[in-house]
C-alpha positions in Angstrom: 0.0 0.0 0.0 1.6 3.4 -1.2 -0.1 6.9 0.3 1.1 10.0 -1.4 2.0 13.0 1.0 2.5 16.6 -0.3 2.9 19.7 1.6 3.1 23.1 0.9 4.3 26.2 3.3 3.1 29.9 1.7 3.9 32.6 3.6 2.4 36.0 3.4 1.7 39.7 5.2 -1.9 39.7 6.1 -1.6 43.4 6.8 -0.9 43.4 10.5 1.6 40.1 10.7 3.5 37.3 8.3 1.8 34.6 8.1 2.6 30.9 7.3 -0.1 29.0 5.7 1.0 24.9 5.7 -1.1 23.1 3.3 -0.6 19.4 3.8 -2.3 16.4 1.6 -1.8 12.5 2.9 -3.5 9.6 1.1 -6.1 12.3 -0.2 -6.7 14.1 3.0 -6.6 17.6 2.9 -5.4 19.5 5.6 -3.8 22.9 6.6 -2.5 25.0 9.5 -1.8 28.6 9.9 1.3 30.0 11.7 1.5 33.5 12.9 5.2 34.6 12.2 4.7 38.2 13.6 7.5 40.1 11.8 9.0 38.7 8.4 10.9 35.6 9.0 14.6 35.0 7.2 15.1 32.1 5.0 16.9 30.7 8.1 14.1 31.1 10.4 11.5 29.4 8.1 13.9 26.3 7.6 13.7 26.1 11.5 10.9 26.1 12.2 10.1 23.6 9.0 12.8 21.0 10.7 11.6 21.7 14.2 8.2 22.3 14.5 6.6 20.9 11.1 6.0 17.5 12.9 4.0 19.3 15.8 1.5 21.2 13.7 -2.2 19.8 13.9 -3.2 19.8 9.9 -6.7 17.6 10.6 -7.1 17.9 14.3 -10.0 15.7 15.1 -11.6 13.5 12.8 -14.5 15.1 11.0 -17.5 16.2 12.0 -21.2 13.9 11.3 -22.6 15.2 9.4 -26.1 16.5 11.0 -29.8 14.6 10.8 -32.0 16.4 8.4 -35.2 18.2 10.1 -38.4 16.7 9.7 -39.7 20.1 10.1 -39.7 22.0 7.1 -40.1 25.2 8.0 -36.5 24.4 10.4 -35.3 22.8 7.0 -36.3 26.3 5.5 -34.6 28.3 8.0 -31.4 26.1 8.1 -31.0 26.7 4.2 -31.3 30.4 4.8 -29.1 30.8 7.3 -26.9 28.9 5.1 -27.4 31.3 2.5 -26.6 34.2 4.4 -23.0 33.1 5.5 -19.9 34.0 3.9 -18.6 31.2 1.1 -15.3 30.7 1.8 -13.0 30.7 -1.4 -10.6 28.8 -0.9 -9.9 25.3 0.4 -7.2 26.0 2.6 -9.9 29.0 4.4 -12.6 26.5 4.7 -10.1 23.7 6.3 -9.1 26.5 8.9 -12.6 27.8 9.5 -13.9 24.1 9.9 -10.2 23.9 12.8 -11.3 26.6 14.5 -15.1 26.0 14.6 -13.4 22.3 16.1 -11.6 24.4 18.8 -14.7 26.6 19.7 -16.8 23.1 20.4 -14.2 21.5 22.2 -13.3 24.5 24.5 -16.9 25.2 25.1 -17.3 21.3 26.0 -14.6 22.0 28.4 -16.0 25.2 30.1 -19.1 23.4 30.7 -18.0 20.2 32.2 -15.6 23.0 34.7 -18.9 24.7 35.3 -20.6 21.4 36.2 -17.5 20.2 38.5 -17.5 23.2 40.0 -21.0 23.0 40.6 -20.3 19.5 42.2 -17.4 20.6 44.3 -19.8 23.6 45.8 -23.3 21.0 46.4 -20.5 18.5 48.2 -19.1 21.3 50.3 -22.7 22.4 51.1 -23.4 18.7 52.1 -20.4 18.3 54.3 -21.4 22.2 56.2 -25.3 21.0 56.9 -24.1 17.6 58.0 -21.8 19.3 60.3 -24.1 21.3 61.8 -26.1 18.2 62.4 -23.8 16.4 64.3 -23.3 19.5 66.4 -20.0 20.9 65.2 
């Protein structure tokens, strides 16, 4: 079994900072990356971080996303594909690979921030528990 890997690094000044855009294609995955540089990196800087941290970036990070069940309803099935409408088309593949990364991150830090809410939550009831059942022994 032979899988074909191809990358590509393209860097460019978005107006504020240099940016690195790595494009990377395995066994017909695509997937991409984007590195801030800051201020414009030497030939010498770009082959370092190329050799050092190439093997570090996260081109798919998590597998994709189901796709969602189609609404019986169709008035939500008629809202869906209006919203839809209205949003931005992305133009290129590597945009839409980084806008489908960071909509990944936003889930998964939100996930996060909920299940801290709901320890915390847990932590405060048990502490609550322990006080009254304190008080009912007569401490």
């Amino acid at each position: 079994m032979q899988i074909s890997v191809s990358s590509t690094l393209t860097v460019y000044h978005d107006g504020q900072f240099w940016v690195g855009l790595a494009e990377h294609v395995e066994g017909g995955r695509y997937g991409v990356a984007r590195i801030v540089f800051g201020a414009e990196p030497s030939d010498e800087e770009i082959l370092r971080f190329v050799v050092g941290e190439w093997a570090r970036l996260a081109f798919f990070g998590d597998e994709p996303a189901e796709a969602s069940k189609p609404a019986r309803n169709p008035k939500r099935r008629a809202r869906e594909a209006a919203k839809a409408l209205k949003r931005p088309a992305m133009g290129t593949k590597a945009q839409q690979a980084l806008a489908a990364q960071r909509e990944a991150i936003k889930q998964g830090s939100a996930h996060a921030r909920s299940r801290c809410r709901a320890e915390e939550a847990e932590a405060r009831f048990e502490q609550r528990r322990l006080k009254r059942k304190q008080k009912h022994r007569g401490h």
